[in-house]
N, CA, C and O of each residue as an XYZ file, in Angstrom:
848
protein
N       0.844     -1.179      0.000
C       0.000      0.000      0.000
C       0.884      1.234      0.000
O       2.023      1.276      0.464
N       0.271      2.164     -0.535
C       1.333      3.716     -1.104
C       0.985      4.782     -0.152
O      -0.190      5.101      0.029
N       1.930      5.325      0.443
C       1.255      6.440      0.924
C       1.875      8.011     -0.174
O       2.381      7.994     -1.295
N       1.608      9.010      0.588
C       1.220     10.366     -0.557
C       2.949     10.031     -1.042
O       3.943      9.712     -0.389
N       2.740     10.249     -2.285
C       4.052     10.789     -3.350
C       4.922     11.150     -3.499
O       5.588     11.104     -2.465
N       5.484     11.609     -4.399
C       6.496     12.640     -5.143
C       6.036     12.941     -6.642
O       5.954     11.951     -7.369
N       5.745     14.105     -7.160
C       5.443     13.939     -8.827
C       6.886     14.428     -9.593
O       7.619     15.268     -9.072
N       7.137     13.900    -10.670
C       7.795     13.983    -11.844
C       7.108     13.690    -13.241
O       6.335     12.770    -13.511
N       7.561     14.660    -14.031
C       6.865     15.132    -15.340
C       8.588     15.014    -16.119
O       9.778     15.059    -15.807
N       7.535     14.809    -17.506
C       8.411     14.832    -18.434
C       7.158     14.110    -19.628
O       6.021     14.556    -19.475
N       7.340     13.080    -20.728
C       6.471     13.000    -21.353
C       5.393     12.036    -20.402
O       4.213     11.791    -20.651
N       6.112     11.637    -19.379
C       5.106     11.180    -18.370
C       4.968     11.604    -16.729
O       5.753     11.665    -15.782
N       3.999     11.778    -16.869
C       3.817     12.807    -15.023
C       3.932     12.131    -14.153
O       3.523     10.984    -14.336
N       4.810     12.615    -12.142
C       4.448     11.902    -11.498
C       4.591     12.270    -10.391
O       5.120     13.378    -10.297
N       4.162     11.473     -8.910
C       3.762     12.751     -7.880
C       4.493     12.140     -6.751
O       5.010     11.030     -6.627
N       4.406     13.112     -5.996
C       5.563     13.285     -4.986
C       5.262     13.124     -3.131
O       4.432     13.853     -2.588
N       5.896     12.300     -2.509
C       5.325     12.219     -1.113
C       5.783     13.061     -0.145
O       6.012     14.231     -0.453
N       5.994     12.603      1.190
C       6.428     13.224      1.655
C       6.581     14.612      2.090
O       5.623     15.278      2.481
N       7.905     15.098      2.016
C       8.739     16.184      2.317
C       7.818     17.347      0.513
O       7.925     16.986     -0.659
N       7.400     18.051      0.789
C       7.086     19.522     -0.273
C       8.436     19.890     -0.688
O       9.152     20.292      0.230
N       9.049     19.840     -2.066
C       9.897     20.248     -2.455
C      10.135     21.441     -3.039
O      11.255     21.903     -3.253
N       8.722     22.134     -3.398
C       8.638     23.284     -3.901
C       8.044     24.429     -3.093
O       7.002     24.120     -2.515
N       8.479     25.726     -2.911
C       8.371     26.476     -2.057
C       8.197     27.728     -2.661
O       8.717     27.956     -3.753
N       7.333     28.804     -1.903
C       7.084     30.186     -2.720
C       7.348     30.870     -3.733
O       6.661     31.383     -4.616
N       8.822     30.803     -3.427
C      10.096     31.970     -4.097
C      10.738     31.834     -3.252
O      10.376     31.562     -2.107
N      12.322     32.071     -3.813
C      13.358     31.569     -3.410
C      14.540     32.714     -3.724
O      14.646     33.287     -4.809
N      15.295     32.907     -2.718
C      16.193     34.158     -3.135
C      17.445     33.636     -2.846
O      17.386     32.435     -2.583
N      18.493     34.087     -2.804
C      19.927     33.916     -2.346
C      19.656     33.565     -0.857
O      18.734     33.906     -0.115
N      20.761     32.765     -0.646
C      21.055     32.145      1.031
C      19.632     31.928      1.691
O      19.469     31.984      2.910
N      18.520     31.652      0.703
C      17.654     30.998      1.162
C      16.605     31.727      1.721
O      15.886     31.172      2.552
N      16.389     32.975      1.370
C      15.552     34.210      1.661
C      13.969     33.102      1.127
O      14.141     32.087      0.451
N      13.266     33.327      1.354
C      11.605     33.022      0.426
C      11.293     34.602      0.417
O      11.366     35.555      1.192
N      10.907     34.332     -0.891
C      10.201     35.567     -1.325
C       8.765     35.397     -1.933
O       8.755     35.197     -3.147
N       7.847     35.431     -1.451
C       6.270     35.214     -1.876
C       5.876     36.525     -2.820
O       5.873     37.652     -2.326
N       5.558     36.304     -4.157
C       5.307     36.972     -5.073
C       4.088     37.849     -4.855
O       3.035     37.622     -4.259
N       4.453     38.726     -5.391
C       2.906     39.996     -5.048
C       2.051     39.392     -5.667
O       2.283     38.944     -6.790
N       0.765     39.241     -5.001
C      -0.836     39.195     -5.715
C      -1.812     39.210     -4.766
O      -1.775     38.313     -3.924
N      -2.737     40.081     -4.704
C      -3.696     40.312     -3.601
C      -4.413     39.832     -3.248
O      -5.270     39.310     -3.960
N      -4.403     39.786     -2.104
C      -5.625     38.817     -1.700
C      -7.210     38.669     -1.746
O      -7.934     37.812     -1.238
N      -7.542     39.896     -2.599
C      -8.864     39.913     -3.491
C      -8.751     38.653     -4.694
O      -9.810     38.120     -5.024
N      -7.584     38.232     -5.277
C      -7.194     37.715     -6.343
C      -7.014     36.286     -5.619
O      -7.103     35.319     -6.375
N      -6.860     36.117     -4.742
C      -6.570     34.757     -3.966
C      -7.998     34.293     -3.875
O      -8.493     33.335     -4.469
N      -8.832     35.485     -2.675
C      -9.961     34.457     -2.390
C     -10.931     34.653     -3.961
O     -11.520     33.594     -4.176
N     -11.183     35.573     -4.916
C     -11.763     34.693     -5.936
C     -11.171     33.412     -6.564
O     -11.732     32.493     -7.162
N     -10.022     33.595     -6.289
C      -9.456     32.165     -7.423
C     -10.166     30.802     -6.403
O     -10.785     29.945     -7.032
N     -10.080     30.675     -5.188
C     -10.226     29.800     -4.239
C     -11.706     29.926     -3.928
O     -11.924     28.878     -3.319
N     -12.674     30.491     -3.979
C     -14.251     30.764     -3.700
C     -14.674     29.557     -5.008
O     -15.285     28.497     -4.876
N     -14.145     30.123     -6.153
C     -14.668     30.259     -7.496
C     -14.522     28.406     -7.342
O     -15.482     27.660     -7.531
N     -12.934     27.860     -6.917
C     -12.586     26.769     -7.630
C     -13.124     25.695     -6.392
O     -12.998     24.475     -6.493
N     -13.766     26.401     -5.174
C     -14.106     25.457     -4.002
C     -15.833     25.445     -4.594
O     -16.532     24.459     -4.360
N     -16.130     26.095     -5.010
C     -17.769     26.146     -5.502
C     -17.815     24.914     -6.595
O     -18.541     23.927     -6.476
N     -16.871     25.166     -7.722
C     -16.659     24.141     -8.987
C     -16.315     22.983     -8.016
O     -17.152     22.121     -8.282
N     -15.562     22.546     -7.086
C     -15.684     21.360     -6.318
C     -16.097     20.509     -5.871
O     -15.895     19.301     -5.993
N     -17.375     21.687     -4.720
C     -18.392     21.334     -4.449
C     -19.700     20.953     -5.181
O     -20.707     20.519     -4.621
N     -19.522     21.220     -6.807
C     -20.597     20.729     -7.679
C     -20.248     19.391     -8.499
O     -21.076     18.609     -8.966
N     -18.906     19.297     -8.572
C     -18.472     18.086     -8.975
C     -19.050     16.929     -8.061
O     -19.648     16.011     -8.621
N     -18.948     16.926     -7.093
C     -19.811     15.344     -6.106
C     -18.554     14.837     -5.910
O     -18.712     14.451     -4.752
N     -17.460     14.559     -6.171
C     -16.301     13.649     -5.967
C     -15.306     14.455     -4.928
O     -14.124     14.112     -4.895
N     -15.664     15.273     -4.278
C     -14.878     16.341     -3.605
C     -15.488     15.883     -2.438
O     -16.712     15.826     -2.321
N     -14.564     15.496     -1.418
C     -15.111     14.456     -0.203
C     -14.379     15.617      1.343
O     -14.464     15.178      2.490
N     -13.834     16.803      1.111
C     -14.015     17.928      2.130
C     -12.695     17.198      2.890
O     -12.003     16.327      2.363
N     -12.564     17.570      3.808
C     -12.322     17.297      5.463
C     -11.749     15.779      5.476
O     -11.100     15.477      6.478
N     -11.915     14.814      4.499
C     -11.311     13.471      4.468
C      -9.457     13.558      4.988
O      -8.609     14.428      4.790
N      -9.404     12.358      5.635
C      -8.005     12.039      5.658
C      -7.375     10.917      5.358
O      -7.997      9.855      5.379
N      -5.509     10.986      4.898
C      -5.191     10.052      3.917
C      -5.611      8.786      4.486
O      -5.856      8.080      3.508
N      -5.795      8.217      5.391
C      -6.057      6.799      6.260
C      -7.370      6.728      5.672
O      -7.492      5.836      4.833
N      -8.614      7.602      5.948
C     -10.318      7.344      5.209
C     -10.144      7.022      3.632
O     -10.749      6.095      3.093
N      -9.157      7.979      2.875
C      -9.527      8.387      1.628
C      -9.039      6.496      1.261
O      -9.854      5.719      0.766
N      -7.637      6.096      1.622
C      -7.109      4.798      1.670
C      -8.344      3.862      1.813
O      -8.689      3.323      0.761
N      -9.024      3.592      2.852
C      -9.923      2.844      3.110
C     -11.654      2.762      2.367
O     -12.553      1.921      2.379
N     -11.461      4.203      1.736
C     -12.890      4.450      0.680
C     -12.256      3.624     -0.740
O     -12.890      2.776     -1.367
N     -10.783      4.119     -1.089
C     -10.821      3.688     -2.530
C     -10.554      1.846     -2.329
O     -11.139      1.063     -3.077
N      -9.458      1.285     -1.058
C      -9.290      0.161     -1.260
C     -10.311     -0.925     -1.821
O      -9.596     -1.911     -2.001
N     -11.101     -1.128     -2.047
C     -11.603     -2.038     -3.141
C     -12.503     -1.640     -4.183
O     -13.439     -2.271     -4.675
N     -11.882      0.014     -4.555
C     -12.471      0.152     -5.754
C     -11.454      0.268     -7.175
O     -10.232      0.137     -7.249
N     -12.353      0.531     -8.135
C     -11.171     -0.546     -9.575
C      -9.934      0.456     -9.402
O      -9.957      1.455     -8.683
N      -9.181      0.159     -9.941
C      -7.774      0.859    -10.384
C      -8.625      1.970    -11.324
O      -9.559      1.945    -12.126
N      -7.544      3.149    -10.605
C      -7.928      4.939    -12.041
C      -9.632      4.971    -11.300
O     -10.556      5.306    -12.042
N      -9.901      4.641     -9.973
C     -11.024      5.873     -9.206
C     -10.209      6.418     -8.439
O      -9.136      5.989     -8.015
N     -11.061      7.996     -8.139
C      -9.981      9.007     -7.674
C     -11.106      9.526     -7.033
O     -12.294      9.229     -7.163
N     -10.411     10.552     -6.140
C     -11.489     12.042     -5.498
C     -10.215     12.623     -4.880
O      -9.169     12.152     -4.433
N     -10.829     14.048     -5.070
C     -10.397     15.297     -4.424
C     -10.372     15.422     -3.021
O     -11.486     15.813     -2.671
N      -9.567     15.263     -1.977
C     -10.048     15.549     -0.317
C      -8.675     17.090     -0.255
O      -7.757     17.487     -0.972
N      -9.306     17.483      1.036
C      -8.610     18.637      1.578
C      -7.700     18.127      2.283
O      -7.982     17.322      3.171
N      -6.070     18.610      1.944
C      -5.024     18.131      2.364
C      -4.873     18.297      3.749
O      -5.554     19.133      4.343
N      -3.687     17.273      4.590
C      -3.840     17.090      5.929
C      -2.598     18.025      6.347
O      -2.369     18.493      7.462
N      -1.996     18.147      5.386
C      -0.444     19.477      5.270
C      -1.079     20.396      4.675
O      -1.593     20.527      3.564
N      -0.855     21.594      6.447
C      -0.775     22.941      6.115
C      -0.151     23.956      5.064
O      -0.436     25.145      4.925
N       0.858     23.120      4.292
C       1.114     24.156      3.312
C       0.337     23.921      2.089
O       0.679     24.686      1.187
N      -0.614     23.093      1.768
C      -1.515     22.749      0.529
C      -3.044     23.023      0.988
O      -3.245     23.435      2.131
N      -3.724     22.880      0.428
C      -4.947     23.338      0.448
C      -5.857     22.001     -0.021
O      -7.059     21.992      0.245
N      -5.135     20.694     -0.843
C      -5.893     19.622     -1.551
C      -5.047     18.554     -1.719
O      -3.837     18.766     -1.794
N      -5.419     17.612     -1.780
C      -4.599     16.421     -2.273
C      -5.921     15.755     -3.130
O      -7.142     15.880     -3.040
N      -5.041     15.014     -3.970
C      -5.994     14.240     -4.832
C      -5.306     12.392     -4.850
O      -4.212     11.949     -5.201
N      -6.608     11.684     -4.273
C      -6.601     10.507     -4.095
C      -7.195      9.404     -4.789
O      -8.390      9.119     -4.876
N      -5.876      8.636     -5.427
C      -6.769      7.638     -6.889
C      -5.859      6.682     -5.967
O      -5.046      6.893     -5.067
N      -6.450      5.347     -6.706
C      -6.414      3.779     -6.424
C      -5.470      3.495     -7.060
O      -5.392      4.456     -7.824
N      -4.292      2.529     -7.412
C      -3.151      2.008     -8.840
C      -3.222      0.952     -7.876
O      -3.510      0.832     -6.685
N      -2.649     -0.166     -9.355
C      -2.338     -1.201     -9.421
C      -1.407     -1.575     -7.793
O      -1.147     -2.756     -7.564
N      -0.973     -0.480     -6.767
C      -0.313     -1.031     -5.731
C      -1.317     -0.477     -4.752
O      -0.869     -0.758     -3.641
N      -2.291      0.079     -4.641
C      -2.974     -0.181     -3.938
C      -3.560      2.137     -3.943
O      -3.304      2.919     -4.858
N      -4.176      2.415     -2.844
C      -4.788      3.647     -2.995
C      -3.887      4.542     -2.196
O      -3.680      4.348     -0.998
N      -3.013      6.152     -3.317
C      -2.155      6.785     -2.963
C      -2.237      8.112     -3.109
O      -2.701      8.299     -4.233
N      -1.998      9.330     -2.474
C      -2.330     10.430     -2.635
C      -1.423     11.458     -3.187
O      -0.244     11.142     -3.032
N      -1.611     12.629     -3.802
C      -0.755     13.758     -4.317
C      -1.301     14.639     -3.927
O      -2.465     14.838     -4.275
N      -0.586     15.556     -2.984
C      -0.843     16.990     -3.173
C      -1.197     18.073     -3.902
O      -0.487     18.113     -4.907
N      -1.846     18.829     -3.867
C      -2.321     19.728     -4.917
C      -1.567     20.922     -4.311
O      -1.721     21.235     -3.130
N      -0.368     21.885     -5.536
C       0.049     23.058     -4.966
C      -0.523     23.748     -5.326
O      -1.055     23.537     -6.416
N      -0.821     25.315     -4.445
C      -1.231     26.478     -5.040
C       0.138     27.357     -5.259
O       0.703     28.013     -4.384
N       0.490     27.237     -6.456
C       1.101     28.378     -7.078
C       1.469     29.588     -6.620
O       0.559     30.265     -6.140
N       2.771     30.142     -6.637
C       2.994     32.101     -6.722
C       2.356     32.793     -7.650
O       2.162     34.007     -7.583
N       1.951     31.964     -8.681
C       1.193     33.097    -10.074
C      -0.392     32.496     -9.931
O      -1.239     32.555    -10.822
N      -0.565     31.935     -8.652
C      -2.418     31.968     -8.207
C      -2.919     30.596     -8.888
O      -4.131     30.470     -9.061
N      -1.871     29.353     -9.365
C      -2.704     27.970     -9.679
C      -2.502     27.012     -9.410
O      -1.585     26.577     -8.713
N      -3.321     26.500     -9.912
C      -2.954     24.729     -9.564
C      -2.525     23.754    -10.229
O      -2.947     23.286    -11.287
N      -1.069     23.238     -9.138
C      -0.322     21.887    -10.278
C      -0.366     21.074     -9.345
O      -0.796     21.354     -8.225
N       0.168     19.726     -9.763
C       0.504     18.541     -8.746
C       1.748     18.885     -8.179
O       2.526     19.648     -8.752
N       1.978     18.374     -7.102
C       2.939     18.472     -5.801
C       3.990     18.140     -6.857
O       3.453     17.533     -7.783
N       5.254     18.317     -7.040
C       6.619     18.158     -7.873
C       7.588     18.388     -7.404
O       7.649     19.042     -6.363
N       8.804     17.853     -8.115
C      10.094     18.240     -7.788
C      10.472     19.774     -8.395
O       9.648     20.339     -9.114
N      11.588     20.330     -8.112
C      11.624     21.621     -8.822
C      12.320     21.433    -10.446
O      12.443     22.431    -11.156
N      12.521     20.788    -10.676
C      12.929     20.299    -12.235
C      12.147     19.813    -13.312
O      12.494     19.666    -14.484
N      10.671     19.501    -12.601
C       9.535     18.768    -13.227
C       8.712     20.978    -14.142
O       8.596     22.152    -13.793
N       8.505     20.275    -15.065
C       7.578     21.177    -15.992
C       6.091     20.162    -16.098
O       5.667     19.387    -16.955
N       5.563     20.652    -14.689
C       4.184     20.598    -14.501
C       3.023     21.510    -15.356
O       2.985     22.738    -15.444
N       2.499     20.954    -15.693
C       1.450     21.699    -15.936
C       0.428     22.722    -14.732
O      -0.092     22.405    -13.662
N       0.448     23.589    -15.238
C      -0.600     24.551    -14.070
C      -2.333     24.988    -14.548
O      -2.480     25.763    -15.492
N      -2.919     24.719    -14.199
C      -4.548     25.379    -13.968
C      -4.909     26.265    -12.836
O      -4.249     26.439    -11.812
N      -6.121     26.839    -13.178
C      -6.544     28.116    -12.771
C      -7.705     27.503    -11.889
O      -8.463     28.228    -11.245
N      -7.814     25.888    -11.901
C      -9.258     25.900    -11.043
C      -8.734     23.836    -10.748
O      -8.274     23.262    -11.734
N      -8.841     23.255     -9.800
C      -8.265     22.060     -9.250
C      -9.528     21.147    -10.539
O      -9.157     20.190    -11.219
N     -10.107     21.383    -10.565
C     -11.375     20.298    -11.276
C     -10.580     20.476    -12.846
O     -10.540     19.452    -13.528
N     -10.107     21.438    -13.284
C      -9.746     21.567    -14.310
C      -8.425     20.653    -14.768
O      -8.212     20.089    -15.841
N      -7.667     20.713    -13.628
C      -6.474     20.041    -13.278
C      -7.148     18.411    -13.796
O      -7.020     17.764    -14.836
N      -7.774     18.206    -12.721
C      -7.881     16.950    -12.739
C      -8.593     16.380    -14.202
O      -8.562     15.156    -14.334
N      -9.095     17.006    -15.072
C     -10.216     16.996    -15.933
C      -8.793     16.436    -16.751
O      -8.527     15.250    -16.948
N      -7.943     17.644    -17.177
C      -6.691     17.111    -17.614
C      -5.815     15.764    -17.503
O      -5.295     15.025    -18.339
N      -5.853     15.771    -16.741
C      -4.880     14.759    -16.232
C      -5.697     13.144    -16.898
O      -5.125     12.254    -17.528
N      -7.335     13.210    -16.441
C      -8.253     12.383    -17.153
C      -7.995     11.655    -18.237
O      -7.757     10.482    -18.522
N      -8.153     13.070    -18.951
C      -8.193     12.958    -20.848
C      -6.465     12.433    -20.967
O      -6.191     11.600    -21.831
N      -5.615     12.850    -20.268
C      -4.731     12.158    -21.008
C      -3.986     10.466    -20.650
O      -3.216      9.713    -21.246
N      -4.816     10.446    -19.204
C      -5.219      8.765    -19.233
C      -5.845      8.230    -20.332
O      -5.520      7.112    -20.732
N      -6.611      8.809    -20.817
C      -7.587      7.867    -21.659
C      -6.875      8.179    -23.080
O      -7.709      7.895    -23.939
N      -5.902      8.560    -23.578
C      -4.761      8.435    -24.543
C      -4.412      7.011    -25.070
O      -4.862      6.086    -24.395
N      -3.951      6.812    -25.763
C      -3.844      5.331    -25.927
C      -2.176      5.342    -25.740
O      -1.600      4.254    -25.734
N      -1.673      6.151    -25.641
C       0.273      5.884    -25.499
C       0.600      6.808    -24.137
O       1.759      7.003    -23.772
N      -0.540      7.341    -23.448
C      -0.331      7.828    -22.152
C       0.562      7.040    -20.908
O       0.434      5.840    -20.668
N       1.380      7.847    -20.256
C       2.009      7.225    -19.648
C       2.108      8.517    -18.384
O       2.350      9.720    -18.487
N       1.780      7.580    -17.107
C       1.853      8.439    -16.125
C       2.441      7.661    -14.728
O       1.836      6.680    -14.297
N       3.549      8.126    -14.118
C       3.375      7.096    -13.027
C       4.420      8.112    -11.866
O       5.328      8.936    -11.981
N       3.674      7.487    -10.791
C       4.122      8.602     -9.304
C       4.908      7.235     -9.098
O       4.779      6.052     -9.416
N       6.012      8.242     -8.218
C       7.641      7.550     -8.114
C       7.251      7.493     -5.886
O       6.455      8.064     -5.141
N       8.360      6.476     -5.707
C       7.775      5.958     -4.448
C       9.330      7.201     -3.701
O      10.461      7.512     -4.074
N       8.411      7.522     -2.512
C       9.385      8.376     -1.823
C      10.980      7.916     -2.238
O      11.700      8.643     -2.924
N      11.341      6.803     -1.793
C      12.906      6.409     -1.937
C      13.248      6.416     -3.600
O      14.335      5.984     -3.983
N      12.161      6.979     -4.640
C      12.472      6.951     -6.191
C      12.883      5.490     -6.847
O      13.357      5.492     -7.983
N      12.727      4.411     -6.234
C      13.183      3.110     -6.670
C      12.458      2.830     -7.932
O      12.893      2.740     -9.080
N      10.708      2.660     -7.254
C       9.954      2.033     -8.409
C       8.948      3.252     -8.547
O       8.626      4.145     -7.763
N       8.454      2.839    -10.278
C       7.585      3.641    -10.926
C       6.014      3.112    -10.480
O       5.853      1.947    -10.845
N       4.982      3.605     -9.875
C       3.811      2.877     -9.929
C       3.301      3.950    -10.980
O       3.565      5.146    -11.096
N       2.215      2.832    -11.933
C       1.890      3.414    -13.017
C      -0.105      3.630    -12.457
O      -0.989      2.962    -11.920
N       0.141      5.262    -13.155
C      -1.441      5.823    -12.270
C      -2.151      6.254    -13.714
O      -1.639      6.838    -14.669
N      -3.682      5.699    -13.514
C      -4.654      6.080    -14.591
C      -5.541      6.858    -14.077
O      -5.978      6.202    -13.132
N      -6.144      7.956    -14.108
C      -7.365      8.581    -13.770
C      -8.351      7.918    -14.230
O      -8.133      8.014    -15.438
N      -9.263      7.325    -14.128
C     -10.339      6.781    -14.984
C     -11.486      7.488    -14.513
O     -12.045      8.397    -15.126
N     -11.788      7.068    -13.486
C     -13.631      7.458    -12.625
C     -13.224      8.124    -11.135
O     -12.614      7.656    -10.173
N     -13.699      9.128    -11.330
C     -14.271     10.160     -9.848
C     -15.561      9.099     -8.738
O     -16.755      8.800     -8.772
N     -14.596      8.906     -8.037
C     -15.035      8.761     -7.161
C     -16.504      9.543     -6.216
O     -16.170     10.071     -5.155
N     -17.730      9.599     -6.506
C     -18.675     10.525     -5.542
C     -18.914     10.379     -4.401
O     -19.684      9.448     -4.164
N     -18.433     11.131     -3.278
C     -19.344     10.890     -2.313
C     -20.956     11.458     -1.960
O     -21.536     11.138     -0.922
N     -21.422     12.149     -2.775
C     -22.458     12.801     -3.110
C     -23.351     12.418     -4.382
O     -22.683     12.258     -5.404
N     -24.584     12.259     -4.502
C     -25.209     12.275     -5.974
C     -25.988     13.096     -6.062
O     -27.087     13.285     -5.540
N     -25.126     13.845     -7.071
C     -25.233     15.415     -7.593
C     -26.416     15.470     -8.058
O     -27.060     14.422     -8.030
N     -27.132     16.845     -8.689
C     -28.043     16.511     -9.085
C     -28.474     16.699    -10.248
O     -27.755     17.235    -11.091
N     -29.873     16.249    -10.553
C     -29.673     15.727    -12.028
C     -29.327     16.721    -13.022
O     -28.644     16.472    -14.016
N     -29.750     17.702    -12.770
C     -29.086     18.928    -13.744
C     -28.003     18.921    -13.840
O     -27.672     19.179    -14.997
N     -27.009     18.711    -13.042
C     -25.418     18.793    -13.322
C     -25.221     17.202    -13.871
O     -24.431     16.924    -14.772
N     -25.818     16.500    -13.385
C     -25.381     14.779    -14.290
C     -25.587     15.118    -16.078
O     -24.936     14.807    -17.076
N     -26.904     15.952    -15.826
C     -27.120     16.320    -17.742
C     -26.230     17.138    -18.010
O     -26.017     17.119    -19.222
N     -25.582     17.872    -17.465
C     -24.605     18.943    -17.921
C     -23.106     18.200    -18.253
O     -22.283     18.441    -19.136
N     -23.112     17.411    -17.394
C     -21.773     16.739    -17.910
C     -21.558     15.759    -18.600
O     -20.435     15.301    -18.812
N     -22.946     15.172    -19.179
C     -23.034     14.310    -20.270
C     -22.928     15.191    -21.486
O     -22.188     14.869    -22.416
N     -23.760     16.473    -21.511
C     -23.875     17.100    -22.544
C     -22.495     17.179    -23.032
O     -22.161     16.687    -24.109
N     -21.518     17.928    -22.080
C     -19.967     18.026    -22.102
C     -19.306     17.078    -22.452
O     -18.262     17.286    -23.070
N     -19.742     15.718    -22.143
C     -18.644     14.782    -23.099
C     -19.416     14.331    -23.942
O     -19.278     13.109    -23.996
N     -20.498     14.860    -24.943
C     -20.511     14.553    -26.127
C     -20.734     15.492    -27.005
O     -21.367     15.315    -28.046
N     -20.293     16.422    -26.690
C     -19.449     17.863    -27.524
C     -18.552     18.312    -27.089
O     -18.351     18.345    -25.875
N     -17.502     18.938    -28.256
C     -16.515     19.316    -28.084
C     -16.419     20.872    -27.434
O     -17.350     21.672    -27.529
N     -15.370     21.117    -26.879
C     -15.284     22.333    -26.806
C     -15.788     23.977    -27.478
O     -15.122     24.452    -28.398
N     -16.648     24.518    -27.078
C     -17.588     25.489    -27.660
C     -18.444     25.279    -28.943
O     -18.663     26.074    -29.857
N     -19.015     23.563    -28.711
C     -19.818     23.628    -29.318
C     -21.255     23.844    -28.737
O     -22.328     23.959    -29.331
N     -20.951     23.868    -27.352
C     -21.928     24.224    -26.622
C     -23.047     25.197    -26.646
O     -24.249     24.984    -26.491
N     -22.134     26.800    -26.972
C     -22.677     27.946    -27.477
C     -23.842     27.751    -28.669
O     -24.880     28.413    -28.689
N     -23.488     26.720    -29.664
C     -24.344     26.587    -30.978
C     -25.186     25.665    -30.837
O     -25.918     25.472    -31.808
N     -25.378     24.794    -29.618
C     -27.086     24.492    -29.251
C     -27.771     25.202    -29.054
O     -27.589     26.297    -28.522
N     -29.460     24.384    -29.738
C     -30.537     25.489    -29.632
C     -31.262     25.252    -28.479
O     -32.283     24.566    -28.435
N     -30.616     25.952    -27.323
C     -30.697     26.277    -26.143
C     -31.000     27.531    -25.698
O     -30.718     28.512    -26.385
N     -31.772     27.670    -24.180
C     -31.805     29.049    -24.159
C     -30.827     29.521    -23.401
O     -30.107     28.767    -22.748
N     -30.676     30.971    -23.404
C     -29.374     31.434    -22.592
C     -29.360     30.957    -21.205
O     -28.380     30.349    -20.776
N     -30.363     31.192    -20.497
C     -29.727     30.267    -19.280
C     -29.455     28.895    -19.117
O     -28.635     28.539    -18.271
N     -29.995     28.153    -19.765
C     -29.134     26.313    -19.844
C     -27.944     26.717    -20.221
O     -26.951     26.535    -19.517
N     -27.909     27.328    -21.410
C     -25.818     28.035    -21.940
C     -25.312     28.711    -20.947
O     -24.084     28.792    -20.928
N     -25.950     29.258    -20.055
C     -25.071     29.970    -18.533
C     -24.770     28.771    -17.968
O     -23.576     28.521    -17.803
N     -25.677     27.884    -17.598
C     -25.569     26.862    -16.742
C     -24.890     25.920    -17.310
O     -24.610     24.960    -16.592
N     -24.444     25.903    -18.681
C     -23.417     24.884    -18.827
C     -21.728     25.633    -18.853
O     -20.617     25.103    -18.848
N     -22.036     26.655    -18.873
C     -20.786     27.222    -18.657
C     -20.025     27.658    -17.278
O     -18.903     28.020    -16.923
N     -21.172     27.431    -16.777
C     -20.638     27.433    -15.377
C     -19.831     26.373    -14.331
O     -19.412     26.556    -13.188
N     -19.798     25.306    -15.124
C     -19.129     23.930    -15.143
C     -18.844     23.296    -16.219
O     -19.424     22.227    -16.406
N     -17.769     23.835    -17.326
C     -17.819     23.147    -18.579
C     -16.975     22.153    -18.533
O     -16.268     22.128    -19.541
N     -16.683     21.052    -17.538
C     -16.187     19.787    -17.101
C     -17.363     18.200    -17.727
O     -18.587     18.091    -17.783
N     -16.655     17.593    -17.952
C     -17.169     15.989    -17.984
C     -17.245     15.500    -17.597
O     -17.914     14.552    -18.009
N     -16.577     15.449    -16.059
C     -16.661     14.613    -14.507
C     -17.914     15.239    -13.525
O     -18.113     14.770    -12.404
């Protein structure tokens, strides 16, 4: 059984346990320097992306890594959910099942206000502006056919290889958002706008334009 990570990226991503390797800003002899951005700009980014969370259903709050372990252990390999991290310097971890059993990654919040997976400082992570978005990503490129993703075990020995497949719910959302995210995975990106819909169903699908 795995506990939380380390990620490394390259043409394949992967996540990181332990010890946080990445830190604010960084100056000579070890100064941190936390980048200007206001905190009007913080709590919308964080209101906005805890609301999109809370409508997803797979966002399980207040969970810890021992529960989240014991919810996924006998579910298939590539189910996942979002819980609120148990380390004060993150705000989220995200918890999927692999082939060695159910393991967690940190979710960082960014100096330029986003969200990547927990990493080494050499990894070219990808960043998002909202955690559901993150994960939406990470999804689609499981379901790749030459995708390759795998979180490295604290001591870096072995590769466990991780699929996103299915979100985990602890909630069943409701049916308006179940139709909204069907609609979403069977159109592409802004084809949404050119259904003959009225403007508020097109508000309301834009207000979660996710597939999970």
């Amino acid at each position: 059984m795995l506990d939380s990570l380390t990620i490394a990226t390259s043409t394949t991503d992967v996540e990181t346990t332990g010890t946080t390797k990445m830190t604010v800003g960084s100056a000579p002899n070890g100064v941190l320097v936390a980048k200007r951005r206001s905190s009007y700009f913080d709590l919308r980014r964080l209101a906005n992306t805890i609301a999109t969370l809370e409508a997803c259903g797979w966002y399980w709050g207040a969970l810890t890594a021992g529960q989240s372990k014991a919810v996924l252990r006998t579910k298939e390999d590539g189910a996942f959910l979002v819980r609120d991290s148990e380390n004060s310097a993150h705000l989220f971890s995200l918890s999927v099942k692999t082939p060695r059993g159910p393991t967690s990654v940190r979710i960082h919040y960014t100096e330029d206000g986003k969200f990547r997976l927990d990493s080494d400082k050499k990894s070219d992570t990808p960043e998002f502006d909202c955690v559901v978005k993150l994960v939406d990503y990470y999804v689609k490129q499981s379901e790749e056919e030459n995708a390759q993703h795998f979180w490295l075990e604290p001591n870096g020995r072995r590769e466990v290889p991780v699929k996103l497949a299915r979100p985990l719910r602890g909630k069943v959302p409701p049916l308006q958002h179940l139709c909204r995210t069907v609609i979403h995975k069977q159109t592409s990106e802004g084809e949404q706008d050119k259904l003959p819909l009225p403007k508020p169903l097109k508000s309301f699908l834009a207000e979660y334009p996710y597939r999970l």
